[in-house]
C-alpha positions in Angstrom: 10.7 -4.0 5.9 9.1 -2.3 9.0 7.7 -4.3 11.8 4.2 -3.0 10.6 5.3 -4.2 6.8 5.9 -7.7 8.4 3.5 -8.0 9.9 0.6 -7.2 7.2 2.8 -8.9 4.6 3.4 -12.5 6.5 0.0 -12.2 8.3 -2.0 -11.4 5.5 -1.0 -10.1 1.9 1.3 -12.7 1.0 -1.4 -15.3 0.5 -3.7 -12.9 -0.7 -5.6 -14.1 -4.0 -4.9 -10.7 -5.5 -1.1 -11.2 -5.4 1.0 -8.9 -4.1 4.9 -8.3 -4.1 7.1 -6.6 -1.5 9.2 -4.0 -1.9 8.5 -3.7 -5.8 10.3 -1.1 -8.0 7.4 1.2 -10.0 9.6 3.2 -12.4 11.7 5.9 -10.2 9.6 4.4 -6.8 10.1 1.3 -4.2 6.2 0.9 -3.2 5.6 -1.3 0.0 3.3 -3.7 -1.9 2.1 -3.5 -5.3 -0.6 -6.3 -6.7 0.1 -5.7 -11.0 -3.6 -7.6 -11.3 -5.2 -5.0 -9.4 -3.0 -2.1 -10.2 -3.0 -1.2 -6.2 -0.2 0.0 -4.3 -0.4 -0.2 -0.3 1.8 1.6 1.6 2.3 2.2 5.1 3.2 5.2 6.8 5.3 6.4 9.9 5.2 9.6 11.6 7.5 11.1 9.2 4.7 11.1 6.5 2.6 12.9 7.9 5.3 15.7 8.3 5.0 18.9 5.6 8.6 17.6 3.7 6.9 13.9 3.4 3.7 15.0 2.5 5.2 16.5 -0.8 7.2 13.6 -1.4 4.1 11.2 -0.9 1.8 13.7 -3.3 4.8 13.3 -6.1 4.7 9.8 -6.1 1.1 8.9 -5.8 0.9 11.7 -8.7 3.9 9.7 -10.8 2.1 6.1 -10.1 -1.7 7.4 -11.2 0.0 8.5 -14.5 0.1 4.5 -15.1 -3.3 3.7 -13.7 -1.9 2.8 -10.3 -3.9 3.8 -7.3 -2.2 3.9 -4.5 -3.6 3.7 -0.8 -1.5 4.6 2.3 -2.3 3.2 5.6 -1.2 4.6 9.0 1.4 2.1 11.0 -0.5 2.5 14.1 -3.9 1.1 11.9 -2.0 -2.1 11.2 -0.5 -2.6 14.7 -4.1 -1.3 16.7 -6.5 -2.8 13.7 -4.9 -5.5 11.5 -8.6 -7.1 10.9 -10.1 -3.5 9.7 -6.9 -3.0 7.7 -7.7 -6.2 5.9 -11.5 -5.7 5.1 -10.3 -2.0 3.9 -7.7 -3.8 1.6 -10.3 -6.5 0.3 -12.7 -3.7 -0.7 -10.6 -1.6 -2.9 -9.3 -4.4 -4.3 -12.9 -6.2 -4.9 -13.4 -2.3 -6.4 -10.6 -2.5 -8.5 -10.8 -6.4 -9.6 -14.3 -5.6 -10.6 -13.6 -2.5 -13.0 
C-alpha cells in the first residue's frame, strides 16, 4: 500500500461499518478498497493517473467493474494527505447513497 492507502485505510476505513477490504482482487483487477455490502470501490490516485496512458487504463477498469454493479470512486493522493476529514464525509455519502438503494 501507498502512504496515502495507509493512511485512509488504518485511520479510517478499516473500522468503517460498511466494511471494506484492502487490496481486494475484482475479477482481472486489484482495487484499493472494495466494501461487497455496498458494492463501492475507492481508489486513490498518483500523478501517473492523471497521465493520457493511465487515464485509459483507469476508464477500462471502472468500465470492467460497472459490468457487475460496482461503482468505483477515485480519489486524488494529495485529497487524502491535504483533506483526510472531507475525504471521509465524501466516502460516507456515496456509501449512505449506495446502502440506501
Amino acid at each position: 500500500m501507498t502512504k496515502e492507502e495507509r493512511h485512509l485505510w488504518y485511520d479510517y476505513l478499516r473500522d468503517h461499518p460498511a466494511r471494506f477490504q484492502r487490496q481486494k482482487i475484482l475479477g482481472k483487477y486489484i482495487v484499493d478498497f472494495y466494501s461487497a455490502r455496498t458494492k463501492l470501490v475507492i481508489e486513490l490516485d498518483g500523478s501517473q493517473h492523471y497521465e493520457d496512458a493511465g487515464a485509459r487504463y483507469d476508464a477500462e477498469r471502472t468500465r470492467y467493474l460497472e459490468q457487475y454493479g460496482i461503482t468505483v470512486i477515485r480519489i486524488p493522493n494529495n485529497a487524502v494527505n491535504e483533506n483526510l476529514a472531507g475525504v471521509c464525509e465524501y466516502i460516507d455519502g456515496i456509501v449512505a447513497e449506495r446502502a440506501g438503494r
